[in-house]
PyMOL Python script that loads the backbone (N, CA, C, O; Angstrom):
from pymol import cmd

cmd.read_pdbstr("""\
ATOM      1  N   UNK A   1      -9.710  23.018  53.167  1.00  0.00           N
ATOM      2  CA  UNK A   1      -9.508  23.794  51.972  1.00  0.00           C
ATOM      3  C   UNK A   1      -8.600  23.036  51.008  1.00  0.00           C
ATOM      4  O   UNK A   1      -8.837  22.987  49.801  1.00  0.00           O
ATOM      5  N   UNK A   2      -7.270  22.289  51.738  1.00  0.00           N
ATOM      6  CA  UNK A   2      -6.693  22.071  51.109  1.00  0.00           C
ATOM      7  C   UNK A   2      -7.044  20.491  49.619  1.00  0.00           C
ATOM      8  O   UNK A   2      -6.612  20.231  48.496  1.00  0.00           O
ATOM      9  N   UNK A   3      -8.230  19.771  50.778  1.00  0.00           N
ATOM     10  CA  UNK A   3      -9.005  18.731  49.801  1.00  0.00           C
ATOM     11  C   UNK A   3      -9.941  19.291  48.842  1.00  0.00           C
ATOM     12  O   UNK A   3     -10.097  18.735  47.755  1.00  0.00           O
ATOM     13  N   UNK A   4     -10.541  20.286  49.134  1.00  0.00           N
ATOM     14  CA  UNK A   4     -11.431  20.904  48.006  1.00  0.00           C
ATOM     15  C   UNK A   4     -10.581  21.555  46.971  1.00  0.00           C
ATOM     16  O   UNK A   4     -11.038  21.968  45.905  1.00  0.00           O
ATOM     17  N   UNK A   5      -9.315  21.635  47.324  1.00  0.00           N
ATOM     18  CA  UNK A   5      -8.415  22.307  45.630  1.00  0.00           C
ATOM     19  C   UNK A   5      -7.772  21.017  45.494  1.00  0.00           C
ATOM     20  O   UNK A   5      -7.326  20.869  44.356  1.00  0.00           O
ATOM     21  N   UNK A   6      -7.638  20.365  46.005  1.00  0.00           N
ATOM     22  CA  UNK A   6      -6.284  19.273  45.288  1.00  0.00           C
ATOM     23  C   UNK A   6      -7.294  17.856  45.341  1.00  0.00           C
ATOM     24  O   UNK A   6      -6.849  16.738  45.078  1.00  0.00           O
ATOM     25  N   UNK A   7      -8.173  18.016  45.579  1.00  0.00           N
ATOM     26  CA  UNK A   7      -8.853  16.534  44.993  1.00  0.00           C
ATOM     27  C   UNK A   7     -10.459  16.941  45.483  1.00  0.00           C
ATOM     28  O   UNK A   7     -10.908  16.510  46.545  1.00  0.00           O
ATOM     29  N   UNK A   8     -11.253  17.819  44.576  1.00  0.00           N
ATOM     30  CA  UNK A   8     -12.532  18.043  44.560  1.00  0.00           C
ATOM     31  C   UNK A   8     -13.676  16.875  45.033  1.00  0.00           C
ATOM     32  O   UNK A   8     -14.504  16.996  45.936  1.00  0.00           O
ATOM     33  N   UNK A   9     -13.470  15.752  44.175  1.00  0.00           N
ATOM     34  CA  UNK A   9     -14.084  14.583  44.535  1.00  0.00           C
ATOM     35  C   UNK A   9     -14.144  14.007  45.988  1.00  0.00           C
ATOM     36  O   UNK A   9     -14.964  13.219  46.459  1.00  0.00           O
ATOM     37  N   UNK A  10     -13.494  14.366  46.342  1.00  0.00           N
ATOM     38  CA  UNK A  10     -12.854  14.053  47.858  1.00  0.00           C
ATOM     39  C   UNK A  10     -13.695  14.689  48.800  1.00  0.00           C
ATOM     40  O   UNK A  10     -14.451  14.253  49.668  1.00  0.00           O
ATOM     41  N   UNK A  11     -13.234  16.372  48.239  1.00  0.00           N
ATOM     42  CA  UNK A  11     -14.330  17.166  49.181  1.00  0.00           C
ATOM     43  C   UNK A  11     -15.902  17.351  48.855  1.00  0.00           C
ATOM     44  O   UNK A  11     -16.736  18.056  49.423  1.00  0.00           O
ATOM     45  N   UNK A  12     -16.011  16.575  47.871  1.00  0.00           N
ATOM     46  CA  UNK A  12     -17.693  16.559  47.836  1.00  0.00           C
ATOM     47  C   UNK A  12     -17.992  15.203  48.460  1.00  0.00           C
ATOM     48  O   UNK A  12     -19.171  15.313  48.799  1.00  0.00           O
ATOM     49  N   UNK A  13     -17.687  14.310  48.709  1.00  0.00           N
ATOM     50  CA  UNK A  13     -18.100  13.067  49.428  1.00  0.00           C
ATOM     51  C   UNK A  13     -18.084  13.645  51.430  1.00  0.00           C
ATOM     52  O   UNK A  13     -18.581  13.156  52.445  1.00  0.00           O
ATOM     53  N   UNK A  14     -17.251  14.860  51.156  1.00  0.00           N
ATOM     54  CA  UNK A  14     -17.386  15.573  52.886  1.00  0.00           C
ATOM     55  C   UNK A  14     -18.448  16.111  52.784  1.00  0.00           C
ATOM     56  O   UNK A  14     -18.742  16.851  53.723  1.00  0.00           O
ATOM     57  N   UNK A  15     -19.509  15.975  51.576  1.00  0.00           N
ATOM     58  CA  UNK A  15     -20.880  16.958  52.179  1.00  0.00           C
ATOM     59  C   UNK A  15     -22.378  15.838  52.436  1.00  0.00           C
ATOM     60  O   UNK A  15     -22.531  14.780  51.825  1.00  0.00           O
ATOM     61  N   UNK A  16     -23.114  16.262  53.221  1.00  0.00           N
ATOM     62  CA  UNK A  16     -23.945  15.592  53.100  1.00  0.00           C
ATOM     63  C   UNK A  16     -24.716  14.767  52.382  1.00  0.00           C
ATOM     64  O   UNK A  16     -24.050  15.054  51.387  1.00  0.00           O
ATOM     65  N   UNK A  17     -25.556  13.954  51.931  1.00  0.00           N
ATOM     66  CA  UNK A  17     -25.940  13.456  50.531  1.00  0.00           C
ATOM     67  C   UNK A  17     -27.358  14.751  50.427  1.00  0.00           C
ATOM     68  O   UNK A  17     -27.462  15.397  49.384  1.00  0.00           O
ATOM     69  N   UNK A  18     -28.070  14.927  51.266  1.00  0.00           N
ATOM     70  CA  UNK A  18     -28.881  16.154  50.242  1.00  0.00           C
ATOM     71  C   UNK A  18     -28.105  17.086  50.218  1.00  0.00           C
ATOM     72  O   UNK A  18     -28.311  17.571  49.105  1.00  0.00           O
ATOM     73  N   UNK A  19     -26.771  18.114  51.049  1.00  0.00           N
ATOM     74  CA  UNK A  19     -26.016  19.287  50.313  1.00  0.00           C
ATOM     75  C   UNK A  19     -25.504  18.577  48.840  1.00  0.00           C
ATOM     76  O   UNK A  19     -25.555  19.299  47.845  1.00  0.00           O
ATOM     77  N   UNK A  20     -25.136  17.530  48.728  1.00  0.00           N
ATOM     78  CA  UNK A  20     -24.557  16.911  47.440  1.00  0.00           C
ATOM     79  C   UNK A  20     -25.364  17.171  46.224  1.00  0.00           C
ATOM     80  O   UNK A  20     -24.852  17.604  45.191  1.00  0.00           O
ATOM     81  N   UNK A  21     -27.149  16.799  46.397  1.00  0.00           N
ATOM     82  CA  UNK A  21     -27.600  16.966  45.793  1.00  0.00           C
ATOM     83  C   UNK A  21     -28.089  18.694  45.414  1.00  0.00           C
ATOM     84  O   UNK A  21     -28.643  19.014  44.362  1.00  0.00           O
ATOM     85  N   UNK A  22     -27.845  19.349  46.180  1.00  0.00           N
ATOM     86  CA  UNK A  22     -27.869  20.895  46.175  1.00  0.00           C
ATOM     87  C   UNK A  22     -26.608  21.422  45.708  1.00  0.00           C
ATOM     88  O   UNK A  22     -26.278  22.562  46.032  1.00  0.00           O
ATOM     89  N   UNK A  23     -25.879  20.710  44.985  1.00  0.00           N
ATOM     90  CA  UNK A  23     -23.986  21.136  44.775  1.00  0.00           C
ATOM     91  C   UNK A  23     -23.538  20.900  43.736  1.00  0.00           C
ATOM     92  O   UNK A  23     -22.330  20.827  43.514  1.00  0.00           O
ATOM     93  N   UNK A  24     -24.609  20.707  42.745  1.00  0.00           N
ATOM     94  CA  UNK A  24     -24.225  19.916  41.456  1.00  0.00           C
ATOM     95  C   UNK A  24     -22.689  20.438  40.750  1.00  0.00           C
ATOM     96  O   UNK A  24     -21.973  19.604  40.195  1.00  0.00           O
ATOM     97  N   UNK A  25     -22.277  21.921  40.841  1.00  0.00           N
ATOM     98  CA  UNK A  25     -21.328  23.065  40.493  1.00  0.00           C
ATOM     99  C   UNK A  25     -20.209  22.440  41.747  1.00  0.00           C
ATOM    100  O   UNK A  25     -19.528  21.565  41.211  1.00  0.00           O
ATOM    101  N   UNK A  26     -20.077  22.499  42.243  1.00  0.00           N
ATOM    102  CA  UNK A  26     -19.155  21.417  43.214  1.00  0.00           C
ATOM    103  C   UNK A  26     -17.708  21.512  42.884  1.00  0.00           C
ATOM    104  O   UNK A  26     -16.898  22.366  43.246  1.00  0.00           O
ATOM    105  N   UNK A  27     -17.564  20.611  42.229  1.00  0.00           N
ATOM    106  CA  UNK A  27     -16.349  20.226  41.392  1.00  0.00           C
ATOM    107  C   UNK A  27     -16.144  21.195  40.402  1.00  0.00           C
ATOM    108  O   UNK A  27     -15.068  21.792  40.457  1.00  0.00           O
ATOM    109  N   UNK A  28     -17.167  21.579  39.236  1.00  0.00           N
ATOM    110  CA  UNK A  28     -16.572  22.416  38.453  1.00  0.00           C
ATOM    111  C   UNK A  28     -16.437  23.875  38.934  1.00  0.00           C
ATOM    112  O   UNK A  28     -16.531  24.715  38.039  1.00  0.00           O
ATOM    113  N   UNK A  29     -16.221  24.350  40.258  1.00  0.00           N
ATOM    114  CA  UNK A  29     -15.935  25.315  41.174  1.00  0.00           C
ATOM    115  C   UNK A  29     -14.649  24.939  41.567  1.00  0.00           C
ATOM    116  O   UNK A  29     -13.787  25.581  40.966  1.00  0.00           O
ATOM    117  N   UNK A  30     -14.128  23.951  42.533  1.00  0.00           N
ATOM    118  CA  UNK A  30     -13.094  23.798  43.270  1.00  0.00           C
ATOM    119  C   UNK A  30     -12.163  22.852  42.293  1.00  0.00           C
ATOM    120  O   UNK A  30     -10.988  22.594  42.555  1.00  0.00           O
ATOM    121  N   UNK A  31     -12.888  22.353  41.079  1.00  0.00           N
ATOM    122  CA  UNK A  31     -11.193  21.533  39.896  1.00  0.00           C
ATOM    123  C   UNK A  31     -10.633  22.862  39.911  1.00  0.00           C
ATOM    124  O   UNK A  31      -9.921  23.221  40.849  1.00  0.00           O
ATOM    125  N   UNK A  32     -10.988  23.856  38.631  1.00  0.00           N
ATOM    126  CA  UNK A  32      -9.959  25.209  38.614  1.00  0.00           C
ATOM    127  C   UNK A  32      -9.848  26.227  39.518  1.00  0.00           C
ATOM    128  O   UNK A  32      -9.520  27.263  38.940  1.00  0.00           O
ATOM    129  N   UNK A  33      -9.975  26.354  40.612  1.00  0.00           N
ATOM    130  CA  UNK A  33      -9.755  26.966  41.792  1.00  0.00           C
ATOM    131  C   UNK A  33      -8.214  26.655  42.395  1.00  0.00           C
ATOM    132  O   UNK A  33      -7.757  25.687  43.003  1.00  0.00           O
ATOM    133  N   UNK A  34      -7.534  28.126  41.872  1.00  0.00           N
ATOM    134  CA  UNK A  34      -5.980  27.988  42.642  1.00  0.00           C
ATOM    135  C   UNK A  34      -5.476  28.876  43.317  1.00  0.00           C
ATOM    136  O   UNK A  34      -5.664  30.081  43.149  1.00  0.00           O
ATOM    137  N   UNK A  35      -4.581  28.218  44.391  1.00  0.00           N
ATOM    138  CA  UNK A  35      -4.174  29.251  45.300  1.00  0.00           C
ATOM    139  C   UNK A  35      -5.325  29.916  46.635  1.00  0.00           C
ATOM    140  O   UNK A  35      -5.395  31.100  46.961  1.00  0.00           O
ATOM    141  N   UNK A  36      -6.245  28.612  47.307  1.00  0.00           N
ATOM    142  CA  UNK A  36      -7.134  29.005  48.422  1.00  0.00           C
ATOM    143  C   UNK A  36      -5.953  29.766  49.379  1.00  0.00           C
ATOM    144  O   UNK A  36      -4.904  30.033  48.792  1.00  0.00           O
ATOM    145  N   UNK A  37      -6.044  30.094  50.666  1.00  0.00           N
ATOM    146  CA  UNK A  37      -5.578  30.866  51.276  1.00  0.00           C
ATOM    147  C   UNK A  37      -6.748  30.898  52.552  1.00  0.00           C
ATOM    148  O   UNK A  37      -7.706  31.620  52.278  1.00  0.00           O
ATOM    149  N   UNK A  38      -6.801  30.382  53.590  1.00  0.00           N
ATOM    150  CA  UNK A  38      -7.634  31.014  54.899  1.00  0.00           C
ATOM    151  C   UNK A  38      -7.072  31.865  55.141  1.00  0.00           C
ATOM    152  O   UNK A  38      -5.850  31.998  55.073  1.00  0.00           O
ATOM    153  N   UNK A  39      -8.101  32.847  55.575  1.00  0.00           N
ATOM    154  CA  UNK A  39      -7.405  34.472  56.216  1.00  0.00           C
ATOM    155  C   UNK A  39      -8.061  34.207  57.017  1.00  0.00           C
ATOM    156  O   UNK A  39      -7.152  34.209  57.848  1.00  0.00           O
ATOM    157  N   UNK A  40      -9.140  33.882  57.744  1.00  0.00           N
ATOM    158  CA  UNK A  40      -9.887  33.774  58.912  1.00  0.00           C
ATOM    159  C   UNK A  40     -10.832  32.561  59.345  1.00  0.00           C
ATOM    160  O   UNK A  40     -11.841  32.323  58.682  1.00  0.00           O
ATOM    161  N   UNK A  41     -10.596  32.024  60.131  1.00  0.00           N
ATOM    162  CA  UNK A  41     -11.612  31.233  60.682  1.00  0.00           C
ATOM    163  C   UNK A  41     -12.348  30.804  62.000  1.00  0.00           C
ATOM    164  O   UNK A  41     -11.519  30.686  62.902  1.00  0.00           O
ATOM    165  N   UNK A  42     -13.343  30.592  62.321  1.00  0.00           N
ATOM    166  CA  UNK A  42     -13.866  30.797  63.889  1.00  0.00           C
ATOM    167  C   UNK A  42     -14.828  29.615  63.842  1.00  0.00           C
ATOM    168  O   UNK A  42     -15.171  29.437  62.673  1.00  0.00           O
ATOM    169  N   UNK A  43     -15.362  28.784  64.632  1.00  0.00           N
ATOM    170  CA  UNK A  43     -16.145  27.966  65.019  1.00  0.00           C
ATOM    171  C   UNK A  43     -17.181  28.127  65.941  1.00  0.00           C
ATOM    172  O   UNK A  43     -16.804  28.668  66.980  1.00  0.00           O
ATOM    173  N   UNK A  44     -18.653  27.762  65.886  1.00  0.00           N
ATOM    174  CA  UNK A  44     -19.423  27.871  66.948  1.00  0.00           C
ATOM    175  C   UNK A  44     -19.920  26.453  67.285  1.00  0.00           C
ATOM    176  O   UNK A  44     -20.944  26.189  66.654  1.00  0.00           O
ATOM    177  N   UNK A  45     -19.537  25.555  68.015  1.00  0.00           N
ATOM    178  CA  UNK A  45     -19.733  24.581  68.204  1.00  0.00           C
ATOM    179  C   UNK A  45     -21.345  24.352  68.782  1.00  0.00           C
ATOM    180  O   UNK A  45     -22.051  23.344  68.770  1.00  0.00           O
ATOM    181  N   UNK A  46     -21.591  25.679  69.268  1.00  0.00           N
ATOM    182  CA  UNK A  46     -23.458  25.321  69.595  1.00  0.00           C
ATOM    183  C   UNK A  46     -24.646  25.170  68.340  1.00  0.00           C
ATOM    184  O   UNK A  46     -25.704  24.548  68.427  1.00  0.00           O
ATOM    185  N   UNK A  47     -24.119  25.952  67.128  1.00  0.00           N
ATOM    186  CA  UNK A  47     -24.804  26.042  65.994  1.00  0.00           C
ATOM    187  C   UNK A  47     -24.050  25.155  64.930  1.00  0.00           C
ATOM    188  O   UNK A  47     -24.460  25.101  63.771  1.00  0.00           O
ATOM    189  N   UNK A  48     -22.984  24.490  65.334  1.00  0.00           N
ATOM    190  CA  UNK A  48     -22.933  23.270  64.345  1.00  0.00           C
ATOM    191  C   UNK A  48     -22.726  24.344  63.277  1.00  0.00           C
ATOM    192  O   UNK A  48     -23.477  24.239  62.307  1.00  0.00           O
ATOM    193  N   UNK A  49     -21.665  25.577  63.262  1.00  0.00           N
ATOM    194  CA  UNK A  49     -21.180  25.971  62.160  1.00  0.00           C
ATOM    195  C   UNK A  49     -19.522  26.806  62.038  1.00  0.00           C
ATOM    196  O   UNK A  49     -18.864  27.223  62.990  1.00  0.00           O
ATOM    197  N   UNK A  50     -19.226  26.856  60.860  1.00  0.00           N
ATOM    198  CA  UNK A  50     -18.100  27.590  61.168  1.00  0.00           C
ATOM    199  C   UNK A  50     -17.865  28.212  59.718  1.00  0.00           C
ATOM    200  O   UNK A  50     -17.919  27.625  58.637  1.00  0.00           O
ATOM    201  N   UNK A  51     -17.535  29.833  60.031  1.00  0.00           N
ATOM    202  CA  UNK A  51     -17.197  30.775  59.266  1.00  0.00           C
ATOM    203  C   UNK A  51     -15.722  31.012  58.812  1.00  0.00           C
ATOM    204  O   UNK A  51     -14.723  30.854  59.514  1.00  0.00           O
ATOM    205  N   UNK A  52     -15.769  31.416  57.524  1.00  0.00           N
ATOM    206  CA  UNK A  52     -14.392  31.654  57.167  1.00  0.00           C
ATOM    207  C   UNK A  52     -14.619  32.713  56.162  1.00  0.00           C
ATOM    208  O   UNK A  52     -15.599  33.156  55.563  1.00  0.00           O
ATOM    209  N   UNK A  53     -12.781  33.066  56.215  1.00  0.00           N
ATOM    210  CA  UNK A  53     -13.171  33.757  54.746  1.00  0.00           C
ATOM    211  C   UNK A  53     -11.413  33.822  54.281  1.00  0.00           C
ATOM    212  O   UNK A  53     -10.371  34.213  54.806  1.00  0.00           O
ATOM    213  N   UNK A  54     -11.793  33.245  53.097  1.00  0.00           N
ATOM    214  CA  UNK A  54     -10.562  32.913  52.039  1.00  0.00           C
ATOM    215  C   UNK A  54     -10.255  33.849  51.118  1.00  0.00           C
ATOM    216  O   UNK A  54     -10.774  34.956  50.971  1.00  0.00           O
ATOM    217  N   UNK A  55      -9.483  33.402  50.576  1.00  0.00           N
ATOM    218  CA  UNK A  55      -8.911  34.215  48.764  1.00  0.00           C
ATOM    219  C   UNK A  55      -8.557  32.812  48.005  1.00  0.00           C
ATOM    220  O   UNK A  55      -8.416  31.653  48.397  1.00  0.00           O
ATOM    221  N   UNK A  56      -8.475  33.489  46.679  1.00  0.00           N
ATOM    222  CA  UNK A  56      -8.705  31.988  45.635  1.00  0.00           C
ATOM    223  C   UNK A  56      -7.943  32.968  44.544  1.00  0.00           C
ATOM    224  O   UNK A  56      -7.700  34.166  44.687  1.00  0.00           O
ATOM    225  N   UNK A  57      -7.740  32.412  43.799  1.00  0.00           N
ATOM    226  CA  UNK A  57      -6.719  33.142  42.031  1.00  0.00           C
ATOM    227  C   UNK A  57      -8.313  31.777  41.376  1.00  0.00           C
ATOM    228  O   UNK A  57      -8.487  30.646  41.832  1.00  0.00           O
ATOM    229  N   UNK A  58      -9.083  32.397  40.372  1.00  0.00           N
ATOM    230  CA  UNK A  58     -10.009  31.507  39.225  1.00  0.00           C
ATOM    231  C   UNK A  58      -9.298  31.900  38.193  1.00  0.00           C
ATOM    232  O   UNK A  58      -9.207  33.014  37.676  1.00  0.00           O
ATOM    233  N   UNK A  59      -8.786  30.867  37.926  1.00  0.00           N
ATOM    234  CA  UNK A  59      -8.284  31.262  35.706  1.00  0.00           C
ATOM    235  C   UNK A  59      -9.685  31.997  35.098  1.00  0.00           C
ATOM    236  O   UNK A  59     -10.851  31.687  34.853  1.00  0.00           O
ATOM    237  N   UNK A  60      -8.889  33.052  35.025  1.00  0.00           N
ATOM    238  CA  UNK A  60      -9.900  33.988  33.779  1.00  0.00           C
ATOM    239  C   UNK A  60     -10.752  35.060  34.516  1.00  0.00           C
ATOM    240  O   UNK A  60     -11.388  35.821  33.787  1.00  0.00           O
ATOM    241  N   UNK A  61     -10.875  35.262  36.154  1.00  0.00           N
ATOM    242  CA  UNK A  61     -11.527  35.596  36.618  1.00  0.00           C
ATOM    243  C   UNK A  61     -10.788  36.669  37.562  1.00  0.00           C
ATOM    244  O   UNK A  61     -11.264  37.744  37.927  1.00  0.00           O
ATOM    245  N   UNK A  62      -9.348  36.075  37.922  1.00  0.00           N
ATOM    246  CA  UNK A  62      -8.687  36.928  38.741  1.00  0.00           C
ATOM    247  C   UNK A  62      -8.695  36.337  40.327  1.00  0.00           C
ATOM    248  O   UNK A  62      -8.944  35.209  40.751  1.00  0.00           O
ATOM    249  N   UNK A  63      -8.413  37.257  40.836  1.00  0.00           N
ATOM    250  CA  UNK A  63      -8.243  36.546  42.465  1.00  0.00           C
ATOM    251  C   UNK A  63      -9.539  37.488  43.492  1.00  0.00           C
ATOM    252  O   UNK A  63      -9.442  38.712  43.399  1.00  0.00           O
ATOM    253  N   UNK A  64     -10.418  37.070  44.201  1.00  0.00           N
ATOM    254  CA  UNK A  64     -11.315  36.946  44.947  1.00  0.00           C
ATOM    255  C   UNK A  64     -11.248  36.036  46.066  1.00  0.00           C
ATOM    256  O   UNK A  64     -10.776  34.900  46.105  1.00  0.00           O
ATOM    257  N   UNK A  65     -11.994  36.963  47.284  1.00  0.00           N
ATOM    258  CA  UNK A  65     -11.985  36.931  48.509  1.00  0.00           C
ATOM    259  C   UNK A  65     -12.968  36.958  49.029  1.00  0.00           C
ATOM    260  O   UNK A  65     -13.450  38.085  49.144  1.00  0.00           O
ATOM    261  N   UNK A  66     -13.934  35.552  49.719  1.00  0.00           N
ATOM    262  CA  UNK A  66     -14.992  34.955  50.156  1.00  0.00           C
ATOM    263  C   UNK A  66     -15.133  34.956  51.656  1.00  0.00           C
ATOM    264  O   UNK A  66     -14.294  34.665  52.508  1.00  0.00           O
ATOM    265  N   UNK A  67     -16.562  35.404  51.804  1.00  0.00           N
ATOM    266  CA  UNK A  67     -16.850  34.567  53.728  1.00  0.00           C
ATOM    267  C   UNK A  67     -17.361  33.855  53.673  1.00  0.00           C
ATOM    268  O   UNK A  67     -18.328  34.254  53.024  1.00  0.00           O
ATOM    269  N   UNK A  68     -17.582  32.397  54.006  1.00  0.00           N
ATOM    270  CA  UNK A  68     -18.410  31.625  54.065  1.00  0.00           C
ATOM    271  C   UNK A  68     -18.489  30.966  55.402  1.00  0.00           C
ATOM    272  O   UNK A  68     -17.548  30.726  56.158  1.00  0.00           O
ATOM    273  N   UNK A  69     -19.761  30.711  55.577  1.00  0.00           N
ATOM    274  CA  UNK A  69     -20.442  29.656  56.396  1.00  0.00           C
ATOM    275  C   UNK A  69     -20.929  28.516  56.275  1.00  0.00           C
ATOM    276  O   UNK A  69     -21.896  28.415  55.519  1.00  0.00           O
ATOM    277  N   UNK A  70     -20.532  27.556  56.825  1.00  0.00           N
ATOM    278  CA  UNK A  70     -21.231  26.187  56.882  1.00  0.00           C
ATOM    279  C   UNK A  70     -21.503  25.730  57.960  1.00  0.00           C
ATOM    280  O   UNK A  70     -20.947  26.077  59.002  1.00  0.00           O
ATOM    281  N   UNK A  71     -22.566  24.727  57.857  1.00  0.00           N
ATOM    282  CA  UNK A  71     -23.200  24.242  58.307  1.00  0.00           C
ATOM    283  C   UNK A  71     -22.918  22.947  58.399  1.00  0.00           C
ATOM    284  O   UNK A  71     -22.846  22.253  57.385  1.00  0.00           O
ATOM    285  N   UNK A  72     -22.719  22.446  59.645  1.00  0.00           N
ATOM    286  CA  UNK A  72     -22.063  20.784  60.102  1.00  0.00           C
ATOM    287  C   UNK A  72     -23.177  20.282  60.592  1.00  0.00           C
ATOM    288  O   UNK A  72     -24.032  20.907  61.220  1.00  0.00           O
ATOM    289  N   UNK A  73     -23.183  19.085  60.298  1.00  0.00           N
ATOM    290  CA  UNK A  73     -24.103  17.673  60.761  1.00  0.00           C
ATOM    291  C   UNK A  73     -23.130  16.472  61.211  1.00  0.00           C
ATOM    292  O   UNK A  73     -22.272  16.070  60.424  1.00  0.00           O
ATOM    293  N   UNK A  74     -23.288  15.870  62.573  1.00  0.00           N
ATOM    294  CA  UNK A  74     -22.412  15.077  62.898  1.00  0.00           C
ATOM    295  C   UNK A  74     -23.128  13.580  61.982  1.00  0.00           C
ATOM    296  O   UNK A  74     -24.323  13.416  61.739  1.00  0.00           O
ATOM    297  N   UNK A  75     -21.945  12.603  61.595  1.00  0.00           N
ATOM    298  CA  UNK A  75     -22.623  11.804  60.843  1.00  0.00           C
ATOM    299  C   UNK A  75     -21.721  10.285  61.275  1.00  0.00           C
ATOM    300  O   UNK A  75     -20.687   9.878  60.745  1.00  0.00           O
ATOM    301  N   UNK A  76     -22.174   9.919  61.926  1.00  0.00           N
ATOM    302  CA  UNK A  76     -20.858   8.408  62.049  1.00  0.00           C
ATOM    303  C   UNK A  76     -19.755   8.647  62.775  1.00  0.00           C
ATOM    304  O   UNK A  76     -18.710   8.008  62.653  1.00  0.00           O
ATOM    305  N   UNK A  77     -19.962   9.695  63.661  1.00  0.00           N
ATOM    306  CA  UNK A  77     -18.260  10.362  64.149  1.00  0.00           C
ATOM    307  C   UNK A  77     -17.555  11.270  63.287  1.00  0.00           C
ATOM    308  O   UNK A  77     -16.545  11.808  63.742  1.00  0.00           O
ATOM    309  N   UNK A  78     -18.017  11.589  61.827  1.00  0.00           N
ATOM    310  CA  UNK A  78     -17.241  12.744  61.620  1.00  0.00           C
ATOM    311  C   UNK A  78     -18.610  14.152  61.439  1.00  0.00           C
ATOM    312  O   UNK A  78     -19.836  14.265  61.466  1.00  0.00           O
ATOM    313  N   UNK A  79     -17.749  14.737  61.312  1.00  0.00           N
ATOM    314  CA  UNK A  79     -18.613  16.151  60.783  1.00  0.00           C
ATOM    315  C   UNK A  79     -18.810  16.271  59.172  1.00  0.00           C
ATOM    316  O   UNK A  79     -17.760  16.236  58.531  1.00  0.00           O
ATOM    317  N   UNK A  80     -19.874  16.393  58.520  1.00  0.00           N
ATOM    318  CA  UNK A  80     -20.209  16.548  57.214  1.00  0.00           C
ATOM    319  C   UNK A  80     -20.797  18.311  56.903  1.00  0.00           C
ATOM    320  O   UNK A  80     -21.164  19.108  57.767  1.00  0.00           O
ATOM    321  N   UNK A  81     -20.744  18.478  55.803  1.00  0.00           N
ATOM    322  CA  UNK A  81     -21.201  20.255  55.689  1.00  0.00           C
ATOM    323  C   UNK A  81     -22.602  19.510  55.391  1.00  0.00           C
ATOM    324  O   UNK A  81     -22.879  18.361  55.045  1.00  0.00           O
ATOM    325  N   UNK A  82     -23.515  20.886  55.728  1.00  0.00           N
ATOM    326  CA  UNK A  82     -24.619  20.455  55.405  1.00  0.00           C
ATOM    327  C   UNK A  82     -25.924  21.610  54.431  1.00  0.00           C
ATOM    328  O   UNK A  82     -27.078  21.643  54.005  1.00  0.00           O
ATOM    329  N   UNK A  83     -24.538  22.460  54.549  1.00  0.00           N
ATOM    330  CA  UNK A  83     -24.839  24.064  53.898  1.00  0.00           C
ATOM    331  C   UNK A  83     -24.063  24.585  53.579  1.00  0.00           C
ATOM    332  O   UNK A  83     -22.976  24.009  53.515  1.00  0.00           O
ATOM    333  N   UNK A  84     -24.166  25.885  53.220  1.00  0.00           N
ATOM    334  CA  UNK A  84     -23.258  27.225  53.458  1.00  0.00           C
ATOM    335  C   UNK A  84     -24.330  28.323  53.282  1.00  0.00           C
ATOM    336  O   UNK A  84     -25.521  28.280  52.973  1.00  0.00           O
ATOM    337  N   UNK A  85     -23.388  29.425  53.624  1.00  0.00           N
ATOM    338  CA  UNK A  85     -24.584  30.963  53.289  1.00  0.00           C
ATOM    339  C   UNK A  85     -23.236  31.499  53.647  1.00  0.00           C
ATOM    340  O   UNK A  85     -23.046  32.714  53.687  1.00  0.00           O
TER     341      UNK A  85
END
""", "prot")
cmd.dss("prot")
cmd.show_as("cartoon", "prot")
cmd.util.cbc("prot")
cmd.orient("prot")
């Protein structure tokens, strides 16, 4: 969380190259995105995914509270996202 608010670029090179190409909003999502917060997180290591769910403050938008899922692909030894829902 903490690379997707403090250096966006960063956390889009953690996604796959086709999620990349499915992510074009990417960056202009997580540049003004302040104040993430995990409130929950769990892993399923058989489905190569892991759920969360955060809070965020968006300038102009107010503060909102997300679940998300992603989807991991092992790639070279690390883990890359390869989704979400």
């Amino acid at each position: 969380m903490a690379t997707a608010d403090e250096d966006p670029a960063a956390g889009f090179r953690m996604l796959t190259p086709a999620y990349q190409e499915k992510s074009p909003g990417y960056i202009g999502f997580w540049g003004p995105l302040r104040s993430p917060k995990i409130l929950e997180v769990a892993g399923d290591p058989a489905t190569m995914t892991v759920t969360y769910t955060y809070s965020y403050v968006f300038p102009g938008k107010g503060k909102a509270t997300e679940r998300v899922t992603l989807e991991l692909e092992q790639a070279d030894g690390h883990l890359l996202i390869d989704g979400a829902r």
